[in-house]
VEXDO-218402 format. One record per residue (C-alpha): x, y, z; chain; residue in three letters. Coordinates in pm, whole numbers, plus 32768, in hexadecimal, padded with zeros to 4 digits. Each point is the difference from the previous one (the first is absolute). Layout:
! residues N
[node [X,Y,Z],"A","ALA"]
...
! end
This chain:
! residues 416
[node [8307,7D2E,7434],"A","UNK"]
[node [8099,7EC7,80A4],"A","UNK"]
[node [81A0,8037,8043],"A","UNK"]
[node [8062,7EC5,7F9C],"A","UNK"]
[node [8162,8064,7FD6],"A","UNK"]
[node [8013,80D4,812D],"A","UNK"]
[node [80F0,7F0D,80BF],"A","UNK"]
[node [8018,7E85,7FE3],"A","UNK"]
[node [7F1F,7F2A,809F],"A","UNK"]
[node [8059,7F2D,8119],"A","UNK"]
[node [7F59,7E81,8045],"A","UNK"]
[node [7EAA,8007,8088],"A","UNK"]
[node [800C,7FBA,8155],"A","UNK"]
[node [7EC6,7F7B,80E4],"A","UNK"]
[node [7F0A,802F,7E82],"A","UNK"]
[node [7F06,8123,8027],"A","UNK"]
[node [7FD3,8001,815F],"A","UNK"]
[node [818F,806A,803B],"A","UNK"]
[node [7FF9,80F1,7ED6],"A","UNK"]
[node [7EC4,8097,80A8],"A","UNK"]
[node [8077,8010,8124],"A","UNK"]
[node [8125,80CD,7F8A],"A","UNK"]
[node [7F1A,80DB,7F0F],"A","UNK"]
[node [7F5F,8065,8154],"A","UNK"]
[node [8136,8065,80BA],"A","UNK"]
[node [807C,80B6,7EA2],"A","UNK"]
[node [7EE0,80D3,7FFB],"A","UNK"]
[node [7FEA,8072,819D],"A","UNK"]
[node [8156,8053,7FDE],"A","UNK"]
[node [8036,80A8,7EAA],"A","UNK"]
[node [7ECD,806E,7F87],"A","UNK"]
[node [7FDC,8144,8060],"A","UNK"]
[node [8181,803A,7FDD],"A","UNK"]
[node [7FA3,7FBA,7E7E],"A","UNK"]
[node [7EAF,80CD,8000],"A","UNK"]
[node [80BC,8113,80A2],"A","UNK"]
[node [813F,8017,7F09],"A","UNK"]
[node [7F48,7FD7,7EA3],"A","UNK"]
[node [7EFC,8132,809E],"A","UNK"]
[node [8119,80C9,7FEF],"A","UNK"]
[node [80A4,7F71,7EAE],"A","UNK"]
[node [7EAF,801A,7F41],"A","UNK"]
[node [7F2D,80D6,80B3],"A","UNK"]
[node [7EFF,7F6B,805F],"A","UNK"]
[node [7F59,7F2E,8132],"A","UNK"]
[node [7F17,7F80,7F29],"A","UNK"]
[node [8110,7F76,7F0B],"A","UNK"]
[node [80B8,7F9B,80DA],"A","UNK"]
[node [7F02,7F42,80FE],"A","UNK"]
[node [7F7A,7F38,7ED5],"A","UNK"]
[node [814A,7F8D,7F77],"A","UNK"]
[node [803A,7F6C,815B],"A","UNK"]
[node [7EC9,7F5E,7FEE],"A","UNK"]
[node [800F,7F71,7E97],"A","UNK"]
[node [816C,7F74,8091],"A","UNK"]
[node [7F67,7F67,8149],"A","UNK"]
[node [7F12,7F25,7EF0],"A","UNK"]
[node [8133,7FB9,7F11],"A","UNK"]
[node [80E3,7F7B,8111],"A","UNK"]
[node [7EDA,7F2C,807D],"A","UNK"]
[node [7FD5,7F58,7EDF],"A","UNK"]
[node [819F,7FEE,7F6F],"A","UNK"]
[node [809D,7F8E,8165],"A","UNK"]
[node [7F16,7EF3,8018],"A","UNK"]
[node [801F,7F71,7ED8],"A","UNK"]
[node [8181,8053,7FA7],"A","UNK"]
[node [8098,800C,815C],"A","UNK"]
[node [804C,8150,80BD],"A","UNK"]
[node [8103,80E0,7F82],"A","UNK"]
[node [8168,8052,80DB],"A","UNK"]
[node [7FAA,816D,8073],"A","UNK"]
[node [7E5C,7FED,8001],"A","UNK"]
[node [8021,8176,8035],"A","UNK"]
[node [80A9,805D,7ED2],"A","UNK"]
[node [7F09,7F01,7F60],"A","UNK"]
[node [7F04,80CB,805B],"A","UNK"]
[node [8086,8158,7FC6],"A","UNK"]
[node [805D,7FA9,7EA0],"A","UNK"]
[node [7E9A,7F9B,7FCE],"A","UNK"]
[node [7F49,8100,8097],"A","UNK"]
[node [8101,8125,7F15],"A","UNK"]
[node [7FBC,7F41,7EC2],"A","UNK"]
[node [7E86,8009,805B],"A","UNK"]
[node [8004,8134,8047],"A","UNK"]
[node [80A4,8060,7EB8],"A","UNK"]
[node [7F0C,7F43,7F50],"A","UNK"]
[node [7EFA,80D0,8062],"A","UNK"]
[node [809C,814B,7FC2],"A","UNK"]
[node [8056,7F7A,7E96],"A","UNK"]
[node [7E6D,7FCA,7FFA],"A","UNK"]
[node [7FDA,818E,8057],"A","UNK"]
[node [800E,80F2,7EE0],"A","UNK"]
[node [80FC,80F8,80CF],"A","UNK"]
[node [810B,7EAC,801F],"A","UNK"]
[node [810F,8084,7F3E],"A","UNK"]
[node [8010,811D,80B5],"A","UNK"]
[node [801A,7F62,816D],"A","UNK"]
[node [80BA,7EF8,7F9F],"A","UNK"]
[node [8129,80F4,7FCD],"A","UNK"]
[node [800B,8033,813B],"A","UNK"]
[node [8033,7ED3,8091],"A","UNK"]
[node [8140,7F81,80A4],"A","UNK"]
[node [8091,7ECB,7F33],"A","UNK"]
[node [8036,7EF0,810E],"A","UNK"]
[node [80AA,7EDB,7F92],"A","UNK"]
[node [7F4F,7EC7,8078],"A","UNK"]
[node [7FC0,7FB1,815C],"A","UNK"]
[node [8099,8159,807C],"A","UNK"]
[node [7F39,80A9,8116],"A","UNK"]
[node [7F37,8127,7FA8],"A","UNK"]
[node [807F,80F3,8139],"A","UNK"]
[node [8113,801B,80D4],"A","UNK"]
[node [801A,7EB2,80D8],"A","UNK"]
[node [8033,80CD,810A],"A","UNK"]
[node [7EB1,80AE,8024],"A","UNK"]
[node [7EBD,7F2A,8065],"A","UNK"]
[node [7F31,8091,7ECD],"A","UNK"]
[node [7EE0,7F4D,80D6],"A","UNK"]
[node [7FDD,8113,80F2],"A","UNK"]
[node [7FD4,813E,7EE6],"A","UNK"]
[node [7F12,7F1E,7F72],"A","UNK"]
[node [7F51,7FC2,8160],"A","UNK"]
[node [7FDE,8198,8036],"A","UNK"]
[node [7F91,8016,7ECB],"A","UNK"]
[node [7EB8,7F37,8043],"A","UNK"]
[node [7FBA,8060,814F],"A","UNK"]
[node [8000,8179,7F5F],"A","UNK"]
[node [7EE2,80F4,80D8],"A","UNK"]
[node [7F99,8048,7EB5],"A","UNK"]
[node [7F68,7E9B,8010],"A","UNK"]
[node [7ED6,7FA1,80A8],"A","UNK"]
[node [8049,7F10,8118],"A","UNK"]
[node [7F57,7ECE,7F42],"A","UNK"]
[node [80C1,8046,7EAF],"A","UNK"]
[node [8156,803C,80DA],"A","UNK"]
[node [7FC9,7E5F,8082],"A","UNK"]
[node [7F6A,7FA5,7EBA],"A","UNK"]
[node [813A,805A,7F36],"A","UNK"]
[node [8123,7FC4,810B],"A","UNK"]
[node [7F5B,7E8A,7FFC],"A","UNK"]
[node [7FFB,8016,7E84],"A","UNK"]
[node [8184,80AA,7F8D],"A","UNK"]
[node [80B0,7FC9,8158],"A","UNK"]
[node [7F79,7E79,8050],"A","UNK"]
[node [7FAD,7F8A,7EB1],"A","UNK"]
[node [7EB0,7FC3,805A],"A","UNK"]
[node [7EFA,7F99,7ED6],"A","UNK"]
[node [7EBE,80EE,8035],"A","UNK"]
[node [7F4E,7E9F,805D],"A","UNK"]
[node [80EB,7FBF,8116],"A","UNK"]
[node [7FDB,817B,8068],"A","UNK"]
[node [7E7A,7FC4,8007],"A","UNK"]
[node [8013,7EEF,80BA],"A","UNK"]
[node [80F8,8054,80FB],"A","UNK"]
[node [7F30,8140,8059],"A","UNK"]
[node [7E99,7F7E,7FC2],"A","UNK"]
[node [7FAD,80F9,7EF6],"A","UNK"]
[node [7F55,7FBD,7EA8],"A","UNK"]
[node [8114,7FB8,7F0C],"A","UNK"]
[node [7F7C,80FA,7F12],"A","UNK"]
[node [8003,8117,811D],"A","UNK"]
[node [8159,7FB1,801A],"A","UNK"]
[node [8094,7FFB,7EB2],"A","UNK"]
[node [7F42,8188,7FC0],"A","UNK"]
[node [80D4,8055,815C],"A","UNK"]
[node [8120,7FB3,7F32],"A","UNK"]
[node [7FC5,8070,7E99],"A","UNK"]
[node [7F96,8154,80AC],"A","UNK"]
[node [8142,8021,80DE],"A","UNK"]
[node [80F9,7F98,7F1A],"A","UNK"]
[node [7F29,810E,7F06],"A","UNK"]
[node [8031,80FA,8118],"A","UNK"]
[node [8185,7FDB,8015],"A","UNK"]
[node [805D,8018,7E87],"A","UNK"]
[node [7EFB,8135,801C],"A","UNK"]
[node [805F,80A3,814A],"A","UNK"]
[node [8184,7F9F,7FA5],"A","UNK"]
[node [8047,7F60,8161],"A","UNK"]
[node [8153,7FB0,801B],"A","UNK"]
[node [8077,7E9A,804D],"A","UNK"]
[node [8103,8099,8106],"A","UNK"]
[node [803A,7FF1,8179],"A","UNK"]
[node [7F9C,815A,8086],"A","UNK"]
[node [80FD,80E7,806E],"A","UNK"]
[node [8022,8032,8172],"A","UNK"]
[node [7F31,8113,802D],"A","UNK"]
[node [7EDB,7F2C,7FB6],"A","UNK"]
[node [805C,7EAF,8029],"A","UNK"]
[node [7F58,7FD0,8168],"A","UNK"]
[node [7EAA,802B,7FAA],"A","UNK"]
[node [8046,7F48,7EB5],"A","UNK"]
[node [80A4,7ECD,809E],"A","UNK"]
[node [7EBE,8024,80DB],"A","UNK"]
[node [7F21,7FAE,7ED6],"A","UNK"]
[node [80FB,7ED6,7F8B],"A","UNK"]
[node [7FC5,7F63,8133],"A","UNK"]
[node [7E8F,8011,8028],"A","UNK"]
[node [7FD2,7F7E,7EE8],"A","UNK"]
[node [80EE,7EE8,8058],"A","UNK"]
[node [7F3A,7FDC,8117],"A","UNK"]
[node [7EA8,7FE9,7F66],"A","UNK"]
[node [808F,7F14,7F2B],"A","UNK"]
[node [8063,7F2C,812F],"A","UNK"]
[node [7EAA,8015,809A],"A","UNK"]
[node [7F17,7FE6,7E97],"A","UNK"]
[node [80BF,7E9D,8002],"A","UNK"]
[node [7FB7,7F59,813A],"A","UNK"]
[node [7EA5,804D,805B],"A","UNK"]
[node [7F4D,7EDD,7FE3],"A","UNK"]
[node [8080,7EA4,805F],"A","UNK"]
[node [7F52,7F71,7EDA],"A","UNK"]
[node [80BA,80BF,7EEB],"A","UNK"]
[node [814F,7F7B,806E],"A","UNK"]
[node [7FD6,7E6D,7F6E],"A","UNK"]
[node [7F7E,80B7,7E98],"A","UNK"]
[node [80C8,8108,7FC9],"A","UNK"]
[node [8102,7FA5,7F24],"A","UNK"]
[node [80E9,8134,807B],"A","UNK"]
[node [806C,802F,816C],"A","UNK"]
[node [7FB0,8175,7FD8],"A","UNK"]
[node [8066,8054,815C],"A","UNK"]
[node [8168,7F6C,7FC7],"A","UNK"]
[node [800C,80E8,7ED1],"A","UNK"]
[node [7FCC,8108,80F3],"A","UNK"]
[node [80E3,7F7D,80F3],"A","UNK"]
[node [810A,7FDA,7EEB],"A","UNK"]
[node [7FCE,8168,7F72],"A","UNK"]
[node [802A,809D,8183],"A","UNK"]
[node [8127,7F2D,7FF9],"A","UNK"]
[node [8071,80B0,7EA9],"A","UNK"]
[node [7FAF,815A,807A],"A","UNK"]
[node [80B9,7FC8,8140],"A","UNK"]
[node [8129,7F6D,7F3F],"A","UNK"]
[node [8015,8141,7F0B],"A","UNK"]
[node [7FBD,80E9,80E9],"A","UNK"]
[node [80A2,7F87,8180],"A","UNK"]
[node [802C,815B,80BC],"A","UNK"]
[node [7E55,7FEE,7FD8],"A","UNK"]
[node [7FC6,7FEB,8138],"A","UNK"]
[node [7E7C,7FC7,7F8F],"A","UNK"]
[node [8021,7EF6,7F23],"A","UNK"]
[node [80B8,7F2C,8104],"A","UNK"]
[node [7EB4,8059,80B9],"A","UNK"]
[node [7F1B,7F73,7F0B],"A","UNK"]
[node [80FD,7EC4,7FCF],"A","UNK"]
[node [8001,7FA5,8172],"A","UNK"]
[node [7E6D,804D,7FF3],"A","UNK"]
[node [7FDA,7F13,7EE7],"A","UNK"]
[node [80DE,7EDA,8079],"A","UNK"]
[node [7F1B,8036,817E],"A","UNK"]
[node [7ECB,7FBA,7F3C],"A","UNK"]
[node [80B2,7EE4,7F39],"A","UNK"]
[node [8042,7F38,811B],"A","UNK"]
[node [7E97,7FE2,806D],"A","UNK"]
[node [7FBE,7F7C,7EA9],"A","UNK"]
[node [800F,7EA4,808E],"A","UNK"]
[node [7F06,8054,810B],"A","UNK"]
[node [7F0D,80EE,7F65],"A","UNK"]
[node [7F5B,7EDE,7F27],"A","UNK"]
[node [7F96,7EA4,8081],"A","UNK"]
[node [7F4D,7F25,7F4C],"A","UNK"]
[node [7FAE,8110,7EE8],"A","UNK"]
[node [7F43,80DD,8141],"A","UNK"]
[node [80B1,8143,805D],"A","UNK"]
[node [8059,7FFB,816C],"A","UNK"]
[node [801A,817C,8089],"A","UNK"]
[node [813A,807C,80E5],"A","UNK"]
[node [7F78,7FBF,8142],"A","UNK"]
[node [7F9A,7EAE,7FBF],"A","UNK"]
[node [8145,7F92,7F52],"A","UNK"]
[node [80DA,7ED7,808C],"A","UNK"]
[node [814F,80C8,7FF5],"A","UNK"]
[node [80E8,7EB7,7FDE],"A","UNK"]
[node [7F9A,800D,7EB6],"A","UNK"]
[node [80A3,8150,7FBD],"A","UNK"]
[node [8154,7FD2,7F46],"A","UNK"]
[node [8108,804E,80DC],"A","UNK"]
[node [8122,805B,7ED8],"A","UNK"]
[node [7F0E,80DF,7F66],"A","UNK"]
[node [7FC5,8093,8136],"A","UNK"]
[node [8188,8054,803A],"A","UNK"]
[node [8002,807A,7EB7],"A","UNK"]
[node [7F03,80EB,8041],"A","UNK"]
[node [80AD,8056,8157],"A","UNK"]
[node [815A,8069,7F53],"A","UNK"]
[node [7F38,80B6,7EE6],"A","UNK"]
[node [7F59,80D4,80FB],"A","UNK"]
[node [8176,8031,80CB],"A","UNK"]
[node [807E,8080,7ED8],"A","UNK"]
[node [7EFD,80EB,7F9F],"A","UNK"]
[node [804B,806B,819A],"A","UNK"]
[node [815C,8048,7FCE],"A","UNK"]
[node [7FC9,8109,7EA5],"A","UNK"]
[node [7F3F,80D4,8103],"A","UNK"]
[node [7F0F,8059,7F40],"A","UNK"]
[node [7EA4,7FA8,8091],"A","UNK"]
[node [7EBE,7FC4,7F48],"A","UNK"]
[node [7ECE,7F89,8002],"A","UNK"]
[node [807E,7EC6,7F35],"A","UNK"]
[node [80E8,7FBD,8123],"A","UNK"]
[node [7EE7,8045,8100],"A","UNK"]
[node [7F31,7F2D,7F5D],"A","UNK"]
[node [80F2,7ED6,7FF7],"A","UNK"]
[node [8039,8021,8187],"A","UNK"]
[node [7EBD,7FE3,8049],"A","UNK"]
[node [7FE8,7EAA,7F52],"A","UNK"]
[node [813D,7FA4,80BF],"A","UNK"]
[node [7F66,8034,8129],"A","UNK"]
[node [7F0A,7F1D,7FA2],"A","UNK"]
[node [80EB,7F05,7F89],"A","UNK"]
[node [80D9,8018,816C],"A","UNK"]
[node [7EC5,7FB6,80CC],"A","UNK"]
[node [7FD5,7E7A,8038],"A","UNK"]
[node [7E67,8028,7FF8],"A","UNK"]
[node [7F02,8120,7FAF],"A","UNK"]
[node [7FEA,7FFE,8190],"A","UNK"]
[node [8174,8073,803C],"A","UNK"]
[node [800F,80CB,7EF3],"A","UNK"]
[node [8093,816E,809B],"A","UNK"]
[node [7ED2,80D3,7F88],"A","UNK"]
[node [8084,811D,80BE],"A","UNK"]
[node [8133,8009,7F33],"A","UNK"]
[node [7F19,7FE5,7ED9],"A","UNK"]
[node [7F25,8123,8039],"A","UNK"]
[node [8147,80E0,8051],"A","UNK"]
[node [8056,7F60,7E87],"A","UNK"]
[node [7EE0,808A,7F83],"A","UNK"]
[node [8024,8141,809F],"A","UNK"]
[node [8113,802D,7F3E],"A","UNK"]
[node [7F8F,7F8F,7EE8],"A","UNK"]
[node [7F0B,810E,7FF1],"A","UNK"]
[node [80D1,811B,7FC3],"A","UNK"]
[node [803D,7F55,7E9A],"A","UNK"]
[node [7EC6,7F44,7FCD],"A","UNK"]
[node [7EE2,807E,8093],"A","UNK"]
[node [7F17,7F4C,7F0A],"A","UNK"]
[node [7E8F,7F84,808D],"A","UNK"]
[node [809B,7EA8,7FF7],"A","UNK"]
[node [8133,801C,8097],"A","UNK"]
[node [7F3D,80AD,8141],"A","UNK"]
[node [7F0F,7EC4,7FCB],"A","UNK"]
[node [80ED,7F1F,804B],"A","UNK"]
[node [809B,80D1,811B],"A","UNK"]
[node [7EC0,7FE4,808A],"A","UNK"]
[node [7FF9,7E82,8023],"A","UNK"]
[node [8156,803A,80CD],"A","UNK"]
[node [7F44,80FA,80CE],"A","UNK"]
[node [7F04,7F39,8053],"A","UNK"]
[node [80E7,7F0D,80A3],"A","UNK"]
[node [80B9,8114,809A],"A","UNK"]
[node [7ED8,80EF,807C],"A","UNK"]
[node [7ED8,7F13,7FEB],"A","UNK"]
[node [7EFD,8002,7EF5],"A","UNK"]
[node [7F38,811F,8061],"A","UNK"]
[node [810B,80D2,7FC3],"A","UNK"]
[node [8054,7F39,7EA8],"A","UNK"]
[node [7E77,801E,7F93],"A","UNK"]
[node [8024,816D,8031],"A","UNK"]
[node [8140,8038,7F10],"A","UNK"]
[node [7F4D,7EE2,7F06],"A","UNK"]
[node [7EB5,80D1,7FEC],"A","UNK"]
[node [80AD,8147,7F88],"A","UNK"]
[node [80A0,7F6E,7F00],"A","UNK"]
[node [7E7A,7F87,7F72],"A","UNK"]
[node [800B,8132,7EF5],"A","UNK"]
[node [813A,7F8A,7F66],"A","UNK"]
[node [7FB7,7E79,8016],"A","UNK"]
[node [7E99,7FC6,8011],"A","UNK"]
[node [8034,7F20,7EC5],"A","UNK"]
[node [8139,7F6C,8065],"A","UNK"]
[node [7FBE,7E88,8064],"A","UNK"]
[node [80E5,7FFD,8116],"A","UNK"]
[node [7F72,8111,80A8],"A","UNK"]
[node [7EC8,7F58,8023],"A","UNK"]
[node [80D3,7EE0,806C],"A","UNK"]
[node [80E9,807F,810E],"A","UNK"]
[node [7EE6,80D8,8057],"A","UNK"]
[node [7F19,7EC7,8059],"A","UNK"]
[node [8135,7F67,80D7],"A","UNK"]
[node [7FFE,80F4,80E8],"A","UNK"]
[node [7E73,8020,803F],"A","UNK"]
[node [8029,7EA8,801D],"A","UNK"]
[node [80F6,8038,8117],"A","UNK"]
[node [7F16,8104,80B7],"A","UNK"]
[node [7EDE,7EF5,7FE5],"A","UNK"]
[node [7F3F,80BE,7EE4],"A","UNK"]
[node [7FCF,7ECF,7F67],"A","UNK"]
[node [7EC1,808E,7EE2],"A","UNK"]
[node [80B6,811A,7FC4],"A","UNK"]
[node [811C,7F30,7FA0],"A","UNK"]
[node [7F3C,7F05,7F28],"A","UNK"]
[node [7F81,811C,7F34],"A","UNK"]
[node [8165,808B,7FEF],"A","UNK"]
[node [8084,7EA8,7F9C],"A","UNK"]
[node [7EE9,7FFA,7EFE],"A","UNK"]
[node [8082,8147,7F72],"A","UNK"]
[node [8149,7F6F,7FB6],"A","UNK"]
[node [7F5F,7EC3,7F7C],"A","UNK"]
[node [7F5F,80E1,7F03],"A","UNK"]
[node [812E,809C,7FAD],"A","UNK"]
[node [80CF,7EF3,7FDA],"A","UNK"]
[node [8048,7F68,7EC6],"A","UNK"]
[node [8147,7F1D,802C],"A","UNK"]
[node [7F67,7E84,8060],"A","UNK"]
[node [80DF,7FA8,8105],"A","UNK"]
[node [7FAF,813F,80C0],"A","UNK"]
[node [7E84,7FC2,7FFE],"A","UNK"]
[node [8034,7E99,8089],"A","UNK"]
[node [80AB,8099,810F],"A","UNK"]
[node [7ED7,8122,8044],"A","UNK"]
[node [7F02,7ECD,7FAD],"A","UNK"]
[node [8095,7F2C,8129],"A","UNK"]
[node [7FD1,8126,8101],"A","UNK"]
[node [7ECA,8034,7F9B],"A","UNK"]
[node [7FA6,7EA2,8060],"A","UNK"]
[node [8076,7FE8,8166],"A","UNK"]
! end
């Protein structure tokens, strides 16, 4: 069901390109507000999610062709309710749930303006009792709007894979009864935890390969910047989540350097002029702020160690004995095989790499099939002039490597 009468139009301005444009901005920012509020008034994620969606495609098609409407987000809300109506009148139970809905008059928010119904909707699909894939699969989905081809694409699974993740999570909630709600204190810190891993997969899924950036037709990792940005914003005395923002905008400002000419170019071997400078300040006061709450994490630790990186001039200057103390400390809240991976790259610079090989080879039960093991692991034989040993360890990551940009990289070692 189109609202034409939801609110008067206003001239087209710009033709379908302006009107899209807007559509885009609409959905980032209200979405999930939407998703969140007619879950609670109806009961259901599923509802709910597909109203949004069926809205999304009516907007599309109405603000190109009759000009956007004054408050696009009232546009949309209106939409998504009367869509969402229309399928419960398709049910058999309708009469009886449609009792119990509040009677908005038109354009009216759905929840209190003062609470970010984004954020209850965020815990809710980053909920342990959600496998790590379905937890991204759905936050893409209900918090960013995503369609399940965009969701595919932006984390190189099989489109079909995706859409079960989904169908079987949002199954799981109405099932399971997880609340849309922001967890009381007592659990909040290992729950806000989840929220942001998964913001930070999202981050990472999105900028892998150079080559997916000119045909995606979503900037998935400014989704995931934006949604930090929202989680920061709802919840500020988070000490964390100013963590993961300041981590975010770090890798952000590489963007520019990262990917030249479609080829990945790694760290070490990035011209650092490139680097944008604002983002970088942003980054810097994000991480200040998360300083001041007092409250450290591994978020935080993990977004000083890329500010370390961004304060040295070159990889040469880099202070890589402030960087392994970094990591040290890091380790008494991660302690993950890959967080001690990378510490030993900052070893190695420290100590040497014999010491670096040693700490890399006791981590080969845990990350034998890990790509980058291989990978850092035939750096630093390569350092210590065990040059076959680090062709077949180079050809071990080649064999695990999937993303094209990577293997070009591996490829051109291999051919020195």
């Amino acid at each position: 069901m189109t609202p034409s009468d939801a609110a008067p139009r206003g001239p087209a301005t710009g033709g379908g390109a302006a009107s899209d444009r807007l559509l885009e901005r609409t959905v980032r920012e209200e979405s999930a507000r939407i998703v969140a509020a007619l879950t609670r008034s109806f009961g259901s994620l599923d509802i709910a999610e597909e109203a949004v969606a069926e809205a999304v495609v009516e907007a599309l098609r109405e603000w190109r062709t009759r000009g956007v409407p004054p408050n696009a987000g009232a546009w949309l809300t209106r939409a998504a309710r009367n869509n969402a109506v229309d399928r419960l009148r398709r049910e058999r139970r309708y009469r009886d749930k449609l009792a119990l809905l509040p009677t908005d008059p038109v354009g009216a928010p759905l929840a209190d303006a003062d609470v970010d119904e984004r954020i209850p909707l965020l815990f809710g699909c980053c909920h342990p009792a959600l496998s790590p894939e379905a937890q991204l699969a759905l936050t893409l989905r209900a918090v960013c709007s995503l369609t399940t081809a965009q969701i595919a694409r932006a984390t190189l699974t099989p489109e079909s894979t995706v859409a079960q993740r989904i169908v079987r999570a949002k199954r799981k909630i109405g099932a399971a009864g997880i609340p849309l709600r922001i967890p009381d204190p007592s659990e909040r810190v290992a729950r806000l935890d989840l929220v942001l891993t998964v913001v930070s997969v999202m981050y990472s899924e999105a900028h892998l390969t150079p080559e997916r950036d000119a045909a995606a037709d979503r900037d998935v990792a400014e989704d995931a910047l934006w949604l930090a940005g929202v989680v920061v914003a709802a919840l500020p005395h988070e000490a964390e989540a100013h963590g993961l923002l300041a981590l975010l905008l770090f890798h952000r400002a590489r963007e520019g350097a990262r990917a030249v000419d479609g080829e990945l170019v790694l760290l070490p071997d990035q011209d650092r002029s490139r680097w944008d400078a604002a983002i970088t300040a942003r980054a810097h006061a994000a991480l200040v702020r998360a300083a001041r709450l007092r409250h450290p994490g591994r978020w935080q630790l993990h977004a000083a160690i890329a500010a370390c990186h961004s304060d040295a001039a070159t990889w040469a200057e880099t202070d890589w004995l402030q960087l392994l103390t970094l990591y040290d400390m890091l380790l008494a809240y991660d302690a993950s095989p890959v967080v001690r991976l990378n510490r030993a790259v900052a070893l190695a610079a420290v100590e040497g790499p014999a010491a670096a090989l040693a700490e890399i080879d006791a981590l080969e039960p845990r990350l034998h099939d890990y790509r980058l093991w291989h990978a850092v692991r035939a750096h630093v034989l390569r350092e210590l002039g065990r040059d076959d040993e680090a062709l077949a360890a180079d050809l071990s990551a080649l064999e695990l490597t999937a993303n094209l940009a990577e293997r070009r990289i591996i490829e051109s070692r291999l051919r020195r």
